[in-house]
Each structure stands twice: as structure tokens, then as C-alpha cells.
C-alpha positions as CSV (number, residue, x, y, z in Angstrom):
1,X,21.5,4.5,7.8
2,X,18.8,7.3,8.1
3,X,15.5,5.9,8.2
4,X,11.5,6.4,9.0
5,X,9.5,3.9,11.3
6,X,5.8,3.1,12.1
7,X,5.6,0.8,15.3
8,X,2.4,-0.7,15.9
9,X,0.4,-1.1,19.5
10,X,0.9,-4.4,21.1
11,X,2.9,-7.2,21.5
12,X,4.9,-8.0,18.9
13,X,7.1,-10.0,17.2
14,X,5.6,-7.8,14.1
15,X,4.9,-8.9,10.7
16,X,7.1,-6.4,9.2
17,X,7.8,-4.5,5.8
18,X,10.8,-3.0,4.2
19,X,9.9,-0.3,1.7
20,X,13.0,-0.2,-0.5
21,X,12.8,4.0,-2.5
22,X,14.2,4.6,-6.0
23,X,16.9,6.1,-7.7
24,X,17.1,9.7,-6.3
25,X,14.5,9.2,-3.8
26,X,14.8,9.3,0.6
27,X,13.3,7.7,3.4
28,X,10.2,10.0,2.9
29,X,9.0,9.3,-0.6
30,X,7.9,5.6,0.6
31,X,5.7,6.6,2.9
32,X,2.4,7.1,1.1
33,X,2.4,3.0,0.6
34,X,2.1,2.2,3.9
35,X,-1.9,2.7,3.4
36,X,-1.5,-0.7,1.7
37,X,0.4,-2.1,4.9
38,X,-2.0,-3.5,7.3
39,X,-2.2,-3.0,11.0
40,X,-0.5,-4.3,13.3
41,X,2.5,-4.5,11.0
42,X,5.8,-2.5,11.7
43,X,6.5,-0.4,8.6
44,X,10.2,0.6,8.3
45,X,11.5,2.6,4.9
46,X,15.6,3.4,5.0
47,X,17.5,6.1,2.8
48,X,19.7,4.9,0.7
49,X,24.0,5.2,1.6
50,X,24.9,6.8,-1.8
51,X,24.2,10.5,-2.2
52,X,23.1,11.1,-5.9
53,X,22.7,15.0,-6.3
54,X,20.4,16.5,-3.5
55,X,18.9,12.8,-2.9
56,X,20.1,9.3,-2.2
57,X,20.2,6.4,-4.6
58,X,21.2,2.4,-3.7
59,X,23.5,2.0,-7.1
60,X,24.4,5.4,-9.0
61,X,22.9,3.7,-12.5
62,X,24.0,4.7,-15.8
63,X,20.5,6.1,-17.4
64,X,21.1,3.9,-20.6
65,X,21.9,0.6,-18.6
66,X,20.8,-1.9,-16.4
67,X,22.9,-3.3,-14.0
68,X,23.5,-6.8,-13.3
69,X,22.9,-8.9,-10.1
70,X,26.7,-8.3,-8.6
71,X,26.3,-4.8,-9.6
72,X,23.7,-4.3,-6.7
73,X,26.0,-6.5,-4.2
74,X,27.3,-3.3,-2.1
75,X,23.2,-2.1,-1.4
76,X,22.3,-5.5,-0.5
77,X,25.0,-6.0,2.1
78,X,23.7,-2.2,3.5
79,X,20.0,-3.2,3.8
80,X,21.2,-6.8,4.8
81,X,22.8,-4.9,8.0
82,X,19.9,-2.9,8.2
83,X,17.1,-5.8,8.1
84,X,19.3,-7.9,10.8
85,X,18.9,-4.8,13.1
86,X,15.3,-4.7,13.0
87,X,14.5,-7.5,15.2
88,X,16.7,-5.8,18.3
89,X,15.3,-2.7,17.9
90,X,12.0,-3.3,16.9
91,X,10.7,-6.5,17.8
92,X,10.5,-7.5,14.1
93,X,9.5,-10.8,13.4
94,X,12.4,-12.4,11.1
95,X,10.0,-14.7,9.8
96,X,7.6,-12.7,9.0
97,X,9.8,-9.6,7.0
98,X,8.9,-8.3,3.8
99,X,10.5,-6.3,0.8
100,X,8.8,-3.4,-0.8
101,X,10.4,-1.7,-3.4
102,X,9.6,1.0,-6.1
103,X,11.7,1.6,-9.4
104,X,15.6,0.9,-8.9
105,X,13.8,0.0,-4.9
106,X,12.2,-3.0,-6.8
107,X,15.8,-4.1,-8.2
108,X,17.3,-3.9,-5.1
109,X,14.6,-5.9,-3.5
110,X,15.0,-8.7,-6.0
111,X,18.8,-8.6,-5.9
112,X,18.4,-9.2,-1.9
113,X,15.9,-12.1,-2.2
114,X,18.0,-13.7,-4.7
115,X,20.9,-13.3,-3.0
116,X,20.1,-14.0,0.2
117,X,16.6,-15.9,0.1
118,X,16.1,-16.7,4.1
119,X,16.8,-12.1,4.6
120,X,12.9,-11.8,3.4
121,X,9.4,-14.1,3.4
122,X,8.0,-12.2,0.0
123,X,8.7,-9.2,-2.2
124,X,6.8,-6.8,-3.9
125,X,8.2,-4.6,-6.9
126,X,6.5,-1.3,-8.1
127,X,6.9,0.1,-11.7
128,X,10.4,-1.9,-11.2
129,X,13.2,-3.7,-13.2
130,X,15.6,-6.3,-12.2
131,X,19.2,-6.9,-12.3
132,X,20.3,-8.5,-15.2
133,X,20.7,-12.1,-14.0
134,X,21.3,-15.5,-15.8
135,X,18.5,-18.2,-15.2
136,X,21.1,-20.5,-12.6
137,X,22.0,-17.6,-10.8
138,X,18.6,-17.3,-9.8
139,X,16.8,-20.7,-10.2
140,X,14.8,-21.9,-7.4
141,X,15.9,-19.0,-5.1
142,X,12.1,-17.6,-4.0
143,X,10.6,-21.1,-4.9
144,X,6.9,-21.0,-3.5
145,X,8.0,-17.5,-2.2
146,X,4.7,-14.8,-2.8
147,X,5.8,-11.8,-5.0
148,X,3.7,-9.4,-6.4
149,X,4.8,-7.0,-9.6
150,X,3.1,-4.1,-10.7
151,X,3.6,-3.2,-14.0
152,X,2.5,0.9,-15.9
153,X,1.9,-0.2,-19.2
154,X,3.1,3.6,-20.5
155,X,5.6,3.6,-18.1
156,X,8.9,5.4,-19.8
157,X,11.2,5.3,-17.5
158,X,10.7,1.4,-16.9
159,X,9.8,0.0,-20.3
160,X,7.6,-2.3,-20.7
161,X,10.1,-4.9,-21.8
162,X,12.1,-4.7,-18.9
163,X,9.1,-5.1,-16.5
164,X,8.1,-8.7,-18.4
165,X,11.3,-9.4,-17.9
166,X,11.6,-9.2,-14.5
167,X,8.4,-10.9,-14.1
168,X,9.8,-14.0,-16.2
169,X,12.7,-14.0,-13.4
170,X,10.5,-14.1,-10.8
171,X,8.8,-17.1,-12.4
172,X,12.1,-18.8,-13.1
173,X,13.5,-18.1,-9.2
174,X,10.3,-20.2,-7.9
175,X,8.2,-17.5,-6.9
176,X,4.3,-17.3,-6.5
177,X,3.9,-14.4,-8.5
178,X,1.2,-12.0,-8.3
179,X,1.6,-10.3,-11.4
180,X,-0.8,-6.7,-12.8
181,X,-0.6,-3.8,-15.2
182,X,-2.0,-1.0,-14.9
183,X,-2.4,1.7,-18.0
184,X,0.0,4.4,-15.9
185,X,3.1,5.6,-16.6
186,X,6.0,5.4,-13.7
187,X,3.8,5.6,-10.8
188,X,1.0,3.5,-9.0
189,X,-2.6,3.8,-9.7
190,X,-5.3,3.7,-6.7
191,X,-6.3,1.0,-8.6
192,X,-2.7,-0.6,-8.2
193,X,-2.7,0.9,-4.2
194,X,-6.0,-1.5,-3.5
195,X,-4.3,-4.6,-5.2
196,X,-1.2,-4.2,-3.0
197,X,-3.0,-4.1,-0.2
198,X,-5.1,-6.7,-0.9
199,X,-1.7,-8.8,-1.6
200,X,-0.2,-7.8,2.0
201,X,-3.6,-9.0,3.5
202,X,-3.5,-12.3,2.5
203,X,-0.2,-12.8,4.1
């Protein structure tokens, strides 16, 4: 799996974070968060495996549907591979590994800390949706876990119901949601940069 790194100075284990693109997106379009990311933290951001025109997607996603949790099983088991590597190759602290995700890089963030609660400590979700999941599949799964969900209120590509959706999920799983919306469409305000970072430092 292609992907971009920024290793900190000093000794590690690092605090780590995962930035998890959209649908049509690379390893590149990821990287203006890590302003959010604070130092010394290693900041890792991976492509995608499916090519989806001239980019890369995790799920090719019908645009009038929204897939469920097993539907997102085949990207989770790719960044799962990826995130186990991290630790050998860059001193990544297991413990301390986060998920950052944007869009359908949201979803996939939420259907890898439901699915596999000890891969990540905390997730955060950008102008995201989740998979479609039934309350027991997910109950308990991030309990006490933080998570933080950002939410444009004129967001089209997301709607707006989808994104309080995915926030009642996060409730249900157990998490200890940091939850704000910002009057944007599908994209984060500076606004919504200082509030992520203000998440990541209280870590």
C-alpha cells in the first residue's frame, strides 16, 4: 500500500495518527490536516487499494447508497495490515494510534474501530458517514473511547441526516464523543481545523 509519512525527532514509541482519504482521493489529499497533529506525533496517511477512475477509493460506493458495516470488511482488513506494520517500521506506539478520516475515510475509520476496537485508541470523522450498522453490532465497541465528529451543516454530498446518524452510533458504541457543526458544505472550516487540533491535544 502506497503511502506518505511524517516521522518526528526523538525517541519514540510515537503517539501516532492514521489519516484515512475519501472516495476518489490519494495519500496526498490528507496532508493539509496534519497542522492539527501535534508534535512529536508520527503522521502516516495510506492510498487506498481500489483504483476508482484516475484516483483511489477504500469501497467503490454506489452514489445513491450507503453501505453497510460488512460492506467495508475488505478495506478494514487492508488498513488493519497496514496499522500492524507501523510499529516495525516506525516505532509507532500501538497504544497510542489514532484514526483520522475524511468522507467515505470517516466510514472506514468507524467500520475499523467497530470491528476491531483494540486496532485504534480514538477516531475522528470529517464531513463523514457511517456504515449502516444495527445497534448490537456496535454496542459497547468504543465504550469510553474519545471520538470527535465534525459535521458541514450545508454539506451535500454528506447530508445532514446521515452525519446525526453517525453521531447517534458513536454514542450507542460507548464513545466519548466530541461532537461540532460547522455552517460549510463538504469540507472543513479553519474554524473546524482549530477544534481538531484542540481535540488531538488533549490526548
Amino acid at each position: 500500500m502506497a503511502y506518505r509519512v511524517q516521522t518526528p525527532d526523538g525517541a519514540g514509541p510515537y503517539p501516532t495518527v492514521v489519516m484515512v482519504h475519501g472516495r476518489r482521493g490519494d495519500e496526498d489529499v490528507m496532508w493539509v490536516f496534519r497542522r492539527a497533529i501535534p508534535r512529536p506525533w508520527l503522521v502516516v496517511a495510506p492510498r487506498a487499494p481500489l483504483a476508482d477512475g484516475d484516483l483511489f477509493s477504500w469501497q467503490i460506493q454506489p452514489n445513491d447508497g450507503w453501505p453497510d458495516l460488512a460492506g467495508f470488511d475488505s478495506a478494514v482488513a487492508a488498513l488493519a495490515r497496514f496499522i500492524h506494520a507501523l510499529p516495525r517500521l516506525y516505532n509507532a506506539d500501538p497504544d497510542r494510534l489514532y484514526l483520522l478520516g475524511f468522507s467515505q475515510g470517516a466510514a472506514v475509520s468507524l467500520a475499523a474501530a467497530w470491528r476491531e476496537p483494540a486496532l485504534a485508541r480514538g477516531v475522528a470523522g470529517l464531513v463523514g458517514f457511517a456504515p449502516a450498522a444495527t445497534e448490537e453490532e456496535i454496542a459497547g465497541r468504543l465504550s469510553g473511547r474519545p471520538a470527535f465528529w465534525a459535521v458541514g451543516t450545508e454539506d451535500k454530498t454528506v447530508p445532514y441526516e446521515q452525519s446525526q446518524r453517525a453521531a447517534a452510533l458513536l454514542r450507542h458504541s460507548g464513545a466519548d464523543l466530541t461532537y461540532r457543526e460547522y455552517a460549510t458544505g463538504h469540507k472543513l472550516t479553519a474554524e473546524g481545523m482549530r477544534d481538531l487540533r484542540d481535540w488531538f491535544s488533549g490526548l
